[in-house]
Every structure is written in C-alpha cells, then in structure tokens.
N, C-alpha and C positions, 0 to 999 in steps of 0.2 A: 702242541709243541713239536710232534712229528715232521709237522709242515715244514721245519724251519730247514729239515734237513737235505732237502734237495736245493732250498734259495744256497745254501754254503755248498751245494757242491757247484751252484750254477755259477757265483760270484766266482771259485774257485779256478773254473773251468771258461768260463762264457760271459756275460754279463747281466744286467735285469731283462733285456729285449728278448736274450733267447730262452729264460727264465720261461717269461709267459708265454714263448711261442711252443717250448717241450712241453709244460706244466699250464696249458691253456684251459684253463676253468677259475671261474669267480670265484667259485667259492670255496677252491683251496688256497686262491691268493688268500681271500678271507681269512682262513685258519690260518695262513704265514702270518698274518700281520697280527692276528691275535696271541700266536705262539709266540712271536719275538716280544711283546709286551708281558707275557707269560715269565719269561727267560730275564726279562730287563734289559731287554736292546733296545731301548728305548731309540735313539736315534736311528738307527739301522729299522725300526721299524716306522717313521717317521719315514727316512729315506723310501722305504717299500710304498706308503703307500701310494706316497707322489708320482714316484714309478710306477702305480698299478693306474692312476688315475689318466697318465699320460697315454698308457698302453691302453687302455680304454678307449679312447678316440680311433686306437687301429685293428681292434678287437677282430675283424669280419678278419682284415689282413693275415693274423696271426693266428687265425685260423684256419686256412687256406691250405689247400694241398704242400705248396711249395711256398711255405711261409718262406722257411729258410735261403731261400732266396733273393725274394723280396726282399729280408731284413737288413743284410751289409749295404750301407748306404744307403738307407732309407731314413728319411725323416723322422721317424720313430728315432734308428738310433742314435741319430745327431741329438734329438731333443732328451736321449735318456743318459748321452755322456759325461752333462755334471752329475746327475746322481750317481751313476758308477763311480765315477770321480773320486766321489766322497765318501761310498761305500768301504769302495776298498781299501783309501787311507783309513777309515777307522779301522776294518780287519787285521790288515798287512801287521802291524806291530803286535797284533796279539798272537801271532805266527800259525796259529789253530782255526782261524776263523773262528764261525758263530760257535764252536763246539766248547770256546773260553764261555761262553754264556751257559751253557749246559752244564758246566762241570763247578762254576758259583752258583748256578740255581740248587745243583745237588749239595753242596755242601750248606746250603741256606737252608735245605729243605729235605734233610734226612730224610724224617718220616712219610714222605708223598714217595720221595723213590723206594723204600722199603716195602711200601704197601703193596708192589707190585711182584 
C-alpha cells in the first residue's frame, strides 16, 4: 500500500507517463496496483493498470537517460491523456487524492493499523 504514495504525489504533481518514467520499475508498478485494490480504488487502480500496460510498449524509452525529455509530446503521452483524464476527475473532488483511500481503509481497518 506504500506504493500508492508516490502514484498521489505524481498525479498530483505530473501525470501517469512521468509516474513511470521517475518510479521506473515493474514491479513497484506491481505493488501500486496491488496497493490501490488494497485501499479500494478500485477504479484508480483499473485506470493504473491500463496506464502501466501502455507504458510498457515504451518501457526501453522511459528508461533512458533523458526520458524526461522524450516524454512531452511523445506518443506515450497522447496515448495516456484519457487516462489522466479520468484519474484526476476521480481524485480532484476528494480534494486529498488517494490519501481519501488511506484514511477509509484505516477506519475499516483499525486493527491492521494498530498492529503496527
């Protein structure tokens, strides 16, 4: 659930393209999208994974020294601007981002954050 906390600052801040191009590894996208179904974003993690599948075609790219770069106007970001799209209208009204999912998950789930 960790994982979730860089996708909200990236939505926040950037969008999904520069998401994976700072946070470029499989398999923390992995744990993002496991954490947001963790937390019950459910669609937000629906949305991610779409966006992790697309970014996958550009993976070598967004790897690359000067990803950042590359990224503005690149095909990648055309192809990920509906799902930002939608990201963000779901966030925007909960004025917190994913961290409204953090704080129903703790309250669903007293005893898992006590344990800690």
């Amino acid at each position: 659930m960790a994982a979730t906390h860089q996708l909200d600052v990236s939505l926040a801040l950037d969008d999904l393209g520069w998401h994976f191009g700072n946070w470029h590894s499989k398999e923390y996208a992995e744990e993002t999208s496991l954490g947001l179904e963790v937390l019950g974003a459910h669609e937000v993690a629906e949305i991610f994974r779409e966006a992790f599948k697309i970014a996958l075609r550009y993976w070598e790219e967004l790897g690359a020294e000067h990803w950042s770069e590359w990224y503005p106007g690149s095909d990648l970001e055309a192809n990920l601007e509906p799902l930002n799209d939608r990201a963000w209208s779901l966030l925007k009204p909960l004025e917190v981002g994913l961290l409204f999912y953090w704080v129903r998950y703790a309250r669903g789930n007293p005893e898992e954050i006590m344990a800690f």
